[in-house]
N, C-alpha and C positions, 0 to 999 in steps of 0.2 A: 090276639092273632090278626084279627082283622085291620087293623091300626097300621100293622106293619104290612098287608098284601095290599091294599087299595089303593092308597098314595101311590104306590110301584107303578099299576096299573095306568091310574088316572093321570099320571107324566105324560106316558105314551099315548094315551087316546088324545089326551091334551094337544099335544106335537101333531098328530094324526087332522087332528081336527081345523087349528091352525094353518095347517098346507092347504084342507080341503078348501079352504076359501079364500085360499091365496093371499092370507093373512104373512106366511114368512112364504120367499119364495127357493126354490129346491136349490140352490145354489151357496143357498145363506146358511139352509140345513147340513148338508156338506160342508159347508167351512165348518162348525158347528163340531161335526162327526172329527174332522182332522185335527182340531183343536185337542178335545178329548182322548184321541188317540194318542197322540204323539206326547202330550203332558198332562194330563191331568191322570190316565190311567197309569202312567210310567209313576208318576211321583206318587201314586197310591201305593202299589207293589211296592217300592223302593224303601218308605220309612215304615211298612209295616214288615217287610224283612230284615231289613237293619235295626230296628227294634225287636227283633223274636233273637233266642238262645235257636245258635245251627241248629243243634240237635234236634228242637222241635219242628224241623221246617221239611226235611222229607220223612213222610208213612209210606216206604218201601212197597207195602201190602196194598194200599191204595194204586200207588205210582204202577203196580204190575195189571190192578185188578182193571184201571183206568186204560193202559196203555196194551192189554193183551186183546180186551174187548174190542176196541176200537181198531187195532190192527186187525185182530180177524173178521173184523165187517167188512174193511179195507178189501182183503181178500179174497173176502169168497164172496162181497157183491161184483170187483173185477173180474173173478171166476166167471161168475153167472153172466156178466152184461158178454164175457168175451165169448162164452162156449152157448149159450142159450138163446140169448139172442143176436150174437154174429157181428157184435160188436170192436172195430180195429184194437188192439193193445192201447194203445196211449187214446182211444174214446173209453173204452172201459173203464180205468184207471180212472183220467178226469172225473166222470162218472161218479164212481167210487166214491169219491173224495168229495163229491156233491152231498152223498145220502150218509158223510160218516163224518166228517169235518165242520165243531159247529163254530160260532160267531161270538167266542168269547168274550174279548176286549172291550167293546162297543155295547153289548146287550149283558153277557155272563158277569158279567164284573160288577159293574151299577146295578145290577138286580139283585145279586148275591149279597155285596154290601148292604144296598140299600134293607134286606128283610135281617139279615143277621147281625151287621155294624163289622168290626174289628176281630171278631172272632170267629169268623169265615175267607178273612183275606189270605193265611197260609194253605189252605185247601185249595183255595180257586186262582191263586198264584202257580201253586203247583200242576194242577190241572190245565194252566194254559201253557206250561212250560211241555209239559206232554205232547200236548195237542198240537203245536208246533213245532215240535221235537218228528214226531207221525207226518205230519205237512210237509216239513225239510227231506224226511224220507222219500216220499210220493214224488216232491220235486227233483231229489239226487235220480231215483228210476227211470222220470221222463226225461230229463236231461242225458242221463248214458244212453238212453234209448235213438236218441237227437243227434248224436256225436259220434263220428268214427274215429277218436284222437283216442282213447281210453277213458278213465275213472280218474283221469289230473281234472277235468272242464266239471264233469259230474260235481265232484266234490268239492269245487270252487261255488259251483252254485248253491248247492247244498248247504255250503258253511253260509254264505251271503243272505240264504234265505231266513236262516235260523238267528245268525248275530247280529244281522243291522236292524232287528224287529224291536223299537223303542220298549218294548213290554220285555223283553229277554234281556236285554240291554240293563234296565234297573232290578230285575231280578237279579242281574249276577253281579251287580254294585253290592246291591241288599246283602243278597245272601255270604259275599264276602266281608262286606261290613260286619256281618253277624258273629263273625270268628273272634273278631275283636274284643268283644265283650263288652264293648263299651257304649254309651247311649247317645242315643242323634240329638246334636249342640239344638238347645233351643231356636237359636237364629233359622239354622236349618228346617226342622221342626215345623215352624211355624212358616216357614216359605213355601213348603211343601203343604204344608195342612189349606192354605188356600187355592191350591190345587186341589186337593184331596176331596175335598167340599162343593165345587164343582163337578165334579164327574157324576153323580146320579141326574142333576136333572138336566146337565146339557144332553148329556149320554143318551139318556134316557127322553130325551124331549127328539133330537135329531132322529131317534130312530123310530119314533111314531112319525116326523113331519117328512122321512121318507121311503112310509111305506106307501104300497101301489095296488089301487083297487081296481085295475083299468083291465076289463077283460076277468075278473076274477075268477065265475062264473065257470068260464071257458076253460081258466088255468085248472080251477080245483080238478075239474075231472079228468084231463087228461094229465095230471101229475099226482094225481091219487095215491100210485104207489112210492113214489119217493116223500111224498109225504108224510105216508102213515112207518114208511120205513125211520124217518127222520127224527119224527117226533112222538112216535109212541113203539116201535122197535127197540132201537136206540138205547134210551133210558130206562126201558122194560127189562134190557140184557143187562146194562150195568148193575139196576137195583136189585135185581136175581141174584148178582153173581157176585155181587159187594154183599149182600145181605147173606148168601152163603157163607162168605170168607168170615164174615164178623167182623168188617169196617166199623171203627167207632159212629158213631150216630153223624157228626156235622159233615164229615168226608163221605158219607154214605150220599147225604143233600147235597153236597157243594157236586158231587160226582153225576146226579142223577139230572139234577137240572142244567149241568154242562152239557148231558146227551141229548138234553131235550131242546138244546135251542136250535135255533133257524143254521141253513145252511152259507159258510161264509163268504165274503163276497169274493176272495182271493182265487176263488176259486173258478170264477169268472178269467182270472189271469193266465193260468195256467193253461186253458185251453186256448185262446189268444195266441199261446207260444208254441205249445207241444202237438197242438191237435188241428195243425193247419188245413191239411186236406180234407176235413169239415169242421172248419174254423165260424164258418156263418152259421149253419146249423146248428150245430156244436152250444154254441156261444147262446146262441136265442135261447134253447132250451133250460140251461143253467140260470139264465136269469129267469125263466118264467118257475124256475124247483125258488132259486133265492126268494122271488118276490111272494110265491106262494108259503112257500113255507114261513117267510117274516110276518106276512099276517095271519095265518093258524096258529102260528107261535104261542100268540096272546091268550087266545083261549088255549091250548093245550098244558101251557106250561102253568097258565092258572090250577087246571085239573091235577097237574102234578103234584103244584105248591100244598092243594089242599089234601091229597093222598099221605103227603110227606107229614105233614103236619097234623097231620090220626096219628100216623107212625110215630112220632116223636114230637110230642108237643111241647115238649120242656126247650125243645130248640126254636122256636117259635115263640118266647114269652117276647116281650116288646121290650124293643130299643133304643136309647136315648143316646142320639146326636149330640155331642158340643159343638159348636161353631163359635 
């Protein structure tokens, strides 16, 4: 078990480490992160969908227990920031979508992989289809809320949020490829597999080299509750309520450490657009929730990894890479 958590870990302090002494500089780390994003996590999803029979590719019971959770945190924490603390409709929402929206792609993806291999990528494939599927929503709301023309501008944005995302994009290649029955041409295959093989430790290294320890101190405590909301809330509710339903054992993990990651940074965007009349305020705060929660993350999601892995240890025996 250990074999498989440490390496994980030791990527990211690694990256971490490397910025602190101005070893890579933060600019390089961000190429780094966009690289990752845009191809190495798309061509992951992509031949491991196009590789799966459809049929096994949505767990319906999953898809609701994942997508009902996370909507009603949506809700009733924009209930709470609106009515409790007197917070504007589009800061609450924002908001919302800070302490319930995690950082799949970049962090969820290369960790998932990295501790499980190939037989966790239709879980957290699907898992990020959700979670951006919940994202597009939150953005169709702020946008109608934006606009005195109708639900034509909303739902232009809405769809734009959802389909130009390189990770939905090859999921819905994959998953139609999958109908086919037929298997990905080695040529292909193997164009893809050197992407695929980069994504843990670029992913994985950029996202230690930039996290941010500056003011931590200061941050931890007055972001205390979106933190403890984020990262141990969060995945607290999903594994209650998956573990309820009787989610098979890998969907129950792929599910629980999707809730427990850091908050993501799109989310920073959103207020930029929607939440203008306190767009400076607004704004600051989200990034001191992102950069807090990116560094609790490590230890927290550690604590998870080893909860999960009492629970079901047969899902944790060690993995072998080919390259």
């Amino acid at each position: 078990m250990w074999s498989n958590i440490l390496p994980i870990f030791a990527i990211i302090i690694t990256g971490s480490l490397l910025r602190s002494i101005n070893y890579i500089r933060e600019d390089f780390a961000e190429q780094m992160r966009r690289f990752a994003f845009n191809f190495c996590a798309p061509a992951l999803i992509l031949i491991a969908l196009g590789s799966a029979f459809y049929d096994d590719v949505w767990n319906w019971k999953y898809v609701g227990v994942l997508g009902i959770v996370t909507i009603a945190a949506l809700i009733i924490f924009s209930y709470l920031l609106r009515v409790t603390l007197e917070k504007s409709n589009d800061r609450a929402i924002c908001g919302a979508c800070a302490i319930t929206i995690p950082r799949g792609i970049l962090f969820g993806l290369p960790l998932i992989y990295g501790l499980f291999g190939k037989k966790a990528l239709i879980p957290a494939a699907v898992s990020m289809v959700v979670i951006y599927a919940i994202y597009a929503i939150a953005v169709f709301i702020l946008e109608f809320r934006s606009q005195k023309s109708g639900y034509e501008q909303a739902i232009k944005k809405c769809f734009k949020t959802f389909f130009c995302n390189p990770l939905i994009i090859a999921a819905i290649i994959g998953y139609l490829y999958s109908f086919t029955a037929f298997p990905v041409t080695v040529g292909v295959a193997k164009y893809l597999k050197f992407f695929e093989v980069a994504l843990i430790p670029i992913a994985l290294f950029s996202f230690g080299a930039q996290l941010s320890f500056k003011h931590f101190s200061e941050h931890l405590v007055s972001e205390i509750w979106p933190l403890l909301v984020k990262l141990v809330l969060m995945p607290g509710l999903v594994l209650w309520v998956g573990y309820s339903f009787d989610l098979s054992p890998m969907w129950l993990i792929v599910g629980v450490l999707f809730s427990a990651l850091p908050t993501a940074h799109v989310n920073t965007k959103i207020v930029k657009e929607y939440a203008k009349e306190e767009n400076h305020t607004l704004a600051h705060r989200i990034d001191r929730i992102y950069n807090i929660t990116s560094v609790c993350s490590i230890v927290s999601l550690f604590f998870w990894v080893l909860i999960l892995a009492n629970m079901y240890p047969a899902q944790f025996r060690f993995v072998s890479f080919t390259y």
